[in-house]
Every structure is written in C-alpha cells, then in structure tokens.
C-alpha positions as CSV (number, residue, x, y, z in Angstrom):
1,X,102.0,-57.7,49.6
2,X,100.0,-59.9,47.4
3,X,99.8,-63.8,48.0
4,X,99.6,-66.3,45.1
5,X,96.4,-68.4,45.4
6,X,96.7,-72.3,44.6
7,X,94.3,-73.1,41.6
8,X,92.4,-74.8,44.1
9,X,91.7,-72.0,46.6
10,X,90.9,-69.7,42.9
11,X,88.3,-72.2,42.7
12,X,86.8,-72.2,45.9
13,X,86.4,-68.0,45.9
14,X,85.6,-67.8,42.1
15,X,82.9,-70.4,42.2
16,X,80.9,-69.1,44.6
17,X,81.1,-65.4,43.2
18,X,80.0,-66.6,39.6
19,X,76.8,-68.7,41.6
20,X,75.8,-65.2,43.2
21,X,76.2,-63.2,40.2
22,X,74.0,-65.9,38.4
23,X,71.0,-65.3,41.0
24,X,70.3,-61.9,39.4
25,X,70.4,-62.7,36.0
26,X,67.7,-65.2,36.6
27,X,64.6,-63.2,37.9
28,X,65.4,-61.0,35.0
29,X,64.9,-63.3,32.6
30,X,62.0,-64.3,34.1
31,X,60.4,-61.0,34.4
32,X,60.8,-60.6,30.9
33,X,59.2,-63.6,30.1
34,X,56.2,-64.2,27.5
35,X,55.2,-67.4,28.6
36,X,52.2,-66.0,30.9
37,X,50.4,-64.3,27.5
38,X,49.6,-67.2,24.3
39,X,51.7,-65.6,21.6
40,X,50.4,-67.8,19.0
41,X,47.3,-66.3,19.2
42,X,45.6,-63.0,19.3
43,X,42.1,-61.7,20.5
44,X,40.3,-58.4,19.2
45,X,38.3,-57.0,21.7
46,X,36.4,-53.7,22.1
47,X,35.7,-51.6,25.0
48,X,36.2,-48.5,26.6
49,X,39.4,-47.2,28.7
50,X,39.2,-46.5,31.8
51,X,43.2,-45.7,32.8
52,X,46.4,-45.8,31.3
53,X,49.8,-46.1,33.1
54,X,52.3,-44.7,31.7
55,X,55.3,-46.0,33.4
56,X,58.5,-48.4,34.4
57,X,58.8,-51.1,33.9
58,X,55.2,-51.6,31.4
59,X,53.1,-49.4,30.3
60,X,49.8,-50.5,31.4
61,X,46.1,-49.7,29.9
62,X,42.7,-50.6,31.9
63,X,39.9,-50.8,29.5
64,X,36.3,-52.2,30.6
65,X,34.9,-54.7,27.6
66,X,30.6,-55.4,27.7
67,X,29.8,-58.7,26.8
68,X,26.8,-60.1,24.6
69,X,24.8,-60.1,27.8
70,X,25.8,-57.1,29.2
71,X,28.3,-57.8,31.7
72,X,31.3,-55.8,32.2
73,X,34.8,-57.3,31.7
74,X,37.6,-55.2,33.5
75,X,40.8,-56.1,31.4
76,X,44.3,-54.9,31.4
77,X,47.0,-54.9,28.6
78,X,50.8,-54.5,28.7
79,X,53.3,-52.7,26.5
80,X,56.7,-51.7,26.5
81,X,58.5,-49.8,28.6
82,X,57.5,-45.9,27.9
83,X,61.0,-45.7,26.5
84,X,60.2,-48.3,24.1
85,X,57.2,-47.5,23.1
86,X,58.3,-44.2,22.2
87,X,60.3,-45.6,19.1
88,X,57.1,-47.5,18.2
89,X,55.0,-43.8,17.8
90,X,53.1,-44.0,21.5
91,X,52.9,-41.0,23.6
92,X,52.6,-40.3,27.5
93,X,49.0,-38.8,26.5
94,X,47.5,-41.4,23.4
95,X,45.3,-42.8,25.7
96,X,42.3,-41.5,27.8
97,X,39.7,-42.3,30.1
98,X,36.1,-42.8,27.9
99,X,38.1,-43.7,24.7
100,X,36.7,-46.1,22.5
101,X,39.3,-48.8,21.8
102,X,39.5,-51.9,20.0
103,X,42.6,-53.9,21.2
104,X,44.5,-56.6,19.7
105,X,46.2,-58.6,22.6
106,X,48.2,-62.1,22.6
107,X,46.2,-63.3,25.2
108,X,47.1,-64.9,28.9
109,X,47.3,-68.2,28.8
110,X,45.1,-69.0,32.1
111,X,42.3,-67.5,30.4
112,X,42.0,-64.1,32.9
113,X,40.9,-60.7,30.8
114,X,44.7,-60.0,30.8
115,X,47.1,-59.7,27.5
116,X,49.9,-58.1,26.0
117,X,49.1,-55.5,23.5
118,X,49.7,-55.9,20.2
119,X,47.8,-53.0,18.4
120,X,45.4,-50.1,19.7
121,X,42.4,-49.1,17.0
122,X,40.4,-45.8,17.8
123,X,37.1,-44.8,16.8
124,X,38.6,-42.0,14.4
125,X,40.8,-44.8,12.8
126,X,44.0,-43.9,14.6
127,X,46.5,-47.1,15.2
128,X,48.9,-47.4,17.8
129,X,50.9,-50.3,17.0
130,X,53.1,-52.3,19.7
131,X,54.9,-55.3,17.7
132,X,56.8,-52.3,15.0
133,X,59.0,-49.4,15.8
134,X,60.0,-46.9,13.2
135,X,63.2,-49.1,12.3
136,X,61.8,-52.2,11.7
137,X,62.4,-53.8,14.8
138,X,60.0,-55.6,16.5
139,X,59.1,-57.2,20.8
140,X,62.2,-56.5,22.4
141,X,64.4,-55.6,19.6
142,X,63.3,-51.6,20.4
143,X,66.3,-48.9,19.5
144,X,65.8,-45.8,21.9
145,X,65.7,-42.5,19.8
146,X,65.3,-40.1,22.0
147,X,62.1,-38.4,20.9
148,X,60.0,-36.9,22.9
149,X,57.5,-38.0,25.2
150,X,54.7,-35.9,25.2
C-alpha cells in the first residue's frame, strides 16, 4: 500500500537526496579543471623523455629538460585520456625513453616544471598534436572512434 506524502514531507526527503547527488558532481568538475596550468600562455621546451604513462585518467610523459648552465629539469606533461588521445593520432607506443622532444605545454601556473601538453615535435619532424582530433574538435570536445591503440 502506498502512502501519499504531504508536499512538505516531499521536500524534506527530496532535498536532501538532490544535496548528496550534488557532492559528486563537484570533485568532478574540479578534477577536470584547467585552472592549475596558464592556458593563455605556452612554453616550448626541449629535452629528452624519460617515461610515458599511458593510462586513465591522463596520459602522462616525464621528459628531463638541461638548462643553459647545465642543470637538469625533471618535468611532466599531461594529455588526454588514452581514449582521447586516440582520436587526436597518439598511440600507446609514440613515445620512448631517450627520445628527443620538444614540447609545447600551457604551463602551471605556480611556476613548477609541470604543464599540459599541447604539441609533441620529434627530432625526425614527427608532430603529435593534443589541442586537434581528426574531426575538428578540440580540449574536451574529443569524439571516441574506436581506432586502435597500438
């Protein structure tokens, strides 16, 4: 047998519920987020790679960076999702340790050697580029094709 609620007692059990379902949506948006990386701005920089992580939820490339004085910079970029970057032309196996790189990167806004990729340049000349996928579409705007990964 159902019972009739009173607007009032509606309120009172539909109020809380939408407040709960509103905590999830939150850290979501914040995990996907720009504001840690300058996106008015982009810095070229050259160096060597010395991982990349090909994975959920970012893709992820370590690439070391010699300064002017000879110091070593240890920096990491961000991507995509592998699913995403996919559509853009990147593969699972683009990237290696002891490739020379130059990377474009928006980057973070604290000033750590930390961005978000925009384009990868090889020594050969090859271009892997983050910001376009074969569609058009561009940042978040990715359309899954379901071409292959390797």
């Amino acid at each position: 047998m159902l019972r009739k609620l009173s607007v009032k007692s509606a309120i009172f059990v539909a109020a809380p519920a939408c407040l709960l379902a509103l905590t999830g949506i939150v850290p979501a948006f914040a995990h996907h987020s720009a504001f840690a990386f300058d996106t008015e701005r982009t810095l070229i920089v050259e160096g060597i790679v010395t991982e990349w992580f090909w994975a959920n939820p970012h893709c992820l490339v370590k690439f070391d960076v010699t300064t002017d004085n000879g110091d070593t910079v240890h920096w990491v970029a961000e991507t995509q999702a592998p699913a995403n970057m996919v559509d853009a032309g990147w593969r699972k196996n683009d990237l290696k340790p002891g490739d020379e790189v130059t990377v474009t990167v928006q980057p973070a806004r604290n000033g750590n050697p930390v961005g978000r990729i925009v384009r990868v340049e090889f020594a050969d000349g090859r271009i892997l580029d983050a910001t376009q996928d074969r569609s058009g579409a561009t940042g978040n705007e990715y359309h899954l094709s379901g071409a292959p990964t390797d």
